[in-house]
N, C-alpha and C positions, 0 to 999 in steps of 0.2 A: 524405613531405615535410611540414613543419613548416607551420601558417594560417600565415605572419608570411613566408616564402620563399612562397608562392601567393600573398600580397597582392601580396607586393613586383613579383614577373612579372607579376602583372595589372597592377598602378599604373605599374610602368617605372622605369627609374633612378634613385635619390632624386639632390638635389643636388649633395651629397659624391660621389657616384661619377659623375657628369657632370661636374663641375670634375676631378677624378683621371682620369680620363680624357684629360685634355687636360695633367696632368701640375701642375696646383693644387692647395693643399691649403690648411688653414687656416692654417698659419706662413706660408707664399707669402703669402696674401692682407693677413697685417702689414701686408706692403710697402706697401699702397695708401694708409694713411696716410702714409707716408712722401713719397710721390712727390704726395700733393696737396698737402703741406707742400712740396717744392718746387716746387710751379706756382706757389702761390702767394706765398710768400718772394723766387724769385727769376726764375722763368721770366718770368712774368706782367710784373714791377717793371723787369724787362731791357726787353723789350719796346716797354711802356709809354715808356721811358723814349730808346726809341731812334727810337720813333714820334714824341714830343715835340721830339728835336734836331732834327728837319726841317719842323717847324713852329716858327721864327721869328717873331717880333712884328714883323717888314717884310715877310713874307708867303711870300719867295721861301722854295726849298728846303733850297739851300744857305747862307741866309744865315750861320749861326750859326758852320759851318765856316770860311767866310768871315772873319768877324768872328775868330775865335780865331786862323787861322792869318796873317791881315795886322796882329796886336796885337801887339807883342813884347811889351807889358805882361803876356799870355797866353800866346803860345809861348813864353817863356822860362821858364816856369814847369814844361816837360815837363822840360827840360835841368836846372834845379836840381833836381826831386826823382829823377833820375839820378845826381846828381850825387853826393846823400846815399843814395839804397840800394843803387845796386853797390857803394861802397865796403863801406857797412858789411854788407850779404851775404855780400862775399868774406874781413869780419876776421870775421867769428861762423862761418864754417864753417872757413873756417883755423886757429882754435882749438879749434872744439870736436873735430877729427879729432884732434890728441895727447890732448886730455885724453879725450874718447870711451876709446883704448886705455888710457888709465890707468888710470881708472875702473874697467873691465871686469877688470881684474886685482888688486883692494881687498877686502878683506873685507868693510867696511862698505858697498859698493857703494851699499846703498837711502837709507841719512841722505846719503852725501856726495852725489846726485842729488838728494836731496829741497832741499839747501842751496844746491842750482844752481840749481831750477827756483822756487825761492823767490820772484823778479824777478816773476814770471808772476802768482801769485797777489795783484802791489801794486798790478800796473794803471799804464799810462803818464802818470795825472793824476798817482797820487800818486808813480812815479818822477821824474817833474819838479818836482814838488815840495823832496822830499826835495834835489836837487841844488841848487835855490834855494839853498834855508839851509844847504847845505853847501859849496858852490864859489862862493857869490855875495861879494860884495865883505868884506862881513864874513861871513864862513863860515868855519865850522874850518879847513877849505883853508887858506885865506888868512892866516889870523890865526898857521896852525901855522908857515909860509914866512916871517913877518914876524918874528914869535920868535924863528928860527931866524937871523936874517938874509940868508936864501934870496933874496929880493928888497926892495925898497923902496915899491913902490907893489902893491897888490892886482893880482892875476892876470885875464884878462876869461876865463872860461870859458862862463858862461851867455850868453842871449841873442845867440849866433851860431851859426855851422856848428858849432864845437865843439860845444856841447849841446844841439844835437839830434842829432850823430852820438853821444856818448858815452850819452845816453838810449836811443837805438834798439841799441846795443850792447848794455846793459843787459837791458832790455825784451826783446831779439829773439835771446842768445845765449841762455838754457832751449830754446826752441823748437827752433832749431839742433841743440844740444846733445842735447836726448832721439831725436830721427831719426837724427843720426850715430851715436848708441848703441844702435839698435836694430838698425842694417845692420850694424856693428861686433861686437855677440854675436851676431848671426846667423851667420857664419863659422867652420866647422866649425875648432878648435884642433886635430885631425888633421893640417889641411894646414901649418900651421906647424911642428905639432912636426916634421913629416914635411921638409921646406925645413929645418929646424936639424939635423936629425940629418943631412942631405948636405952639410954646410958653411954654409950661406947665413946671413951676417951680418942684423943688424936690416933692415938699409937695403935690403939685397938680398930679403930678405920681405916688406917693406911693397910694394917697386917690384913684383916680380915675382908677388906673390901678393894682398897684400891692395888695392890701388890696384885691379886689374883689377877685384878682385869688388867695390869700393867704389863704383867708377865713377858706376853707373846710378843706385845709391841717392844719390851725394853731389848727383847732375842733378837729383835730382826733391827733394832737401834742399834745394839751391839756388835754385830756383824756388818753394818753398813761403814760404822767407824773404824772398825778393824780392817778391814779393806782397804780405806783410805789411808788409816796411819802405816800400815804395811808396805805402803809403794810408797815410804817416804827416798825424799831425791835430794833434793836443793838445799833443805835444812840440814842433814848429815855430811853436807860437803862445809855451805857458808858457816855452820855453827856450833860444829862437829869433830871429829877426828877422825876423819876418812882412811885414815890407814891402819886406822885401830880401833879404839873403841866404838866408834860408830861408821864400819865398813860392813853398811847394810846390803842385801843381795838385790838389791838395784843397782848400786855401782859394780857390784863383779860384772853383774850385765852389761852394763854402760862402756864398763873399759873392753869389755870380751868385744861387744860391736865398734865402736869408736878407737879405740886404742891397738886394740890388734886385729882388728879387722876379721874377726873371726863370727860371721854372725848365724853360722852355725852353734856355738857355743853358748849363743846370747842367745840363743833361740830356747836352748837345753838350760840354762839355766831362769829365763820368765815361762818354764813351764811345771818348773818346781817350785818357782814364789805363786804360780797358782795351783799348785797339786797341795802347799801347806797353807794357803789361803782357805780353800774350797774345805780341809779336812776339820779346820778352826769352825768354817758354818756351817757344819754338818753336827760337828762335838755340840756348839751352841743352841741351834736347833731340835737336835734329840734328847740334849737337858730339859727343854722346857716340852716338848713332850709329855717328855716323864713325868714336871714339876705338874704340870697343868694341863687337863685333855676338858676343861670346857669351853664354853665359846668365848673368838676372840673380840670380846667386848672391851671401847676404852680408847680404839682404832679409828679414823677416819677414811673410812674404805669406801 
């Protein structure tokens, strides 16, 4: 027996083989930054922040609930930005399911995705921007319509519910679009050709074969976009009407912390854009349950 195996039995386990033992290893141990990076990002900031909506500046518990839920100046504010992200969740995953199968059937597959997901990379300041001076009163838009004698007086696109739904379409169909295409080539092209070679028209493959194994993935697409469109900010201010039609319950927060300096308040109300966030993917989730309980095939997992 080798001095170096006698040390080691007299000294006892080194470290590495005490953490292995319990099934550790150093790639394992990565993780640890990982997860105090979330304690502190988000666990902690949660927390915090749900500790402060029950301390009110009138002392009581509930006051702040209270306040939000007897304001319509504040409850109406869960309703409008409802208002604007199922709509536009359900047209950004509507479309990107055809073009998804398009796509996937392309030779140029990578540039025509890179030219989709292009939105992403501009950022929703400068997508609202860019609409300004393009749909605004004098904007190419406008100016191309008047030329035309399409109409006579300038079109209102900006600063209402239109632009900020046509922004968040913008901004929020890439995102959409790369998850529906990811469940979409996940899908073995065995079972299609297999369904065409037995007779089965387009319509009859999508219903019978690809919808099923779509399903899970388009639930868990759907609520990722929902998420997103729901904590719209920047777009409902630049190209919106912030003090009306589109005064989403991110600015009640906004002004409740910044404006009155109330971050109690602001606390009490981003815990009710995630109490009606959370309730949206849970509804969505327990639909497809129900729609579908076999496996989730079509995924790249």
């Amino acid at each position: 027996m080798s001095r170096r195996a006698i040390i080691g039995r007299i000294e006892g386990p080194t470290l590495s083989q005490r953490l292995a033992v319990r099934g550790l290893d150093g790639v394992t141990l990565l993780v640890v930054p990982c997860v105090l990076l979330m304690l502190g990002l988000f666990v902690y900031p949660f927390f915090y922040g749900l500790f402060l909506s029950f301390h009110p500046k009138d002392g009581s518990t509930l006051g702040n609930y209270t306040t939000f839920l007897n304001d319509s100046f504040l409850y109406r504010t869960v309703w409008t930005t409802l208002r604007l992200a199922l709509p536009v969740t359900l047209v950004n995953l509507l479309f990107s399911i055809p073009v998804a199968f398009r796509v996937r059937l392309m030779r140029r597959q990578r540039l025509l995705t890179t030219l989709l997901v292009l939105p992403i990379t501009l950022g929703t300041v400068l997508v609202a921007e860019g609409m300004l001076f393009y749909f605004g009163p004098q904007g190419w838009f406008n100016r191309t319509l008047l030329w035309a004698g399409l109409i006579s007086t300038p079109v209102s696109v900006v600063h209402g519910y239109l632009g900020v739904f046509l922004s968040l379409v913008i901004t929020g169909f890439p995102f959409t679009f790369l998850l529906t295409l990811s469940y979409v080539t996940g899908i073995d092209p065995s079972l299609e050709q297999a369904a065409a070679t037995l007779g089965a028209g387009p319509t009859s493959r999508f219903r019978e074969i690809f919808l099923p194994l779509l399903l899970p993935g388009l639930a868990i697409t759907f609520c990722l976009s929902f998420v997103q469109a729901y904590s719209v900010l920047p777009s409902a201010i630049l190209v919106g009407d912030p003090a009306n039609t589109t005064r989403v319950i991110s600015i009640a927060a906004y002004e409740a912390a910044f404006e009155h300096y109330d971050y109690s308040m602001a606390s009490t109300i981003a815990m009710i854009m995630g109490v009606v966030q959370l309730a949206v993917v849970v509804v969505v989730l327990s639909s497809r349950a129900l729609l579908y309980r076999g496996p989730a095939g079509g995924g790249k997992g």
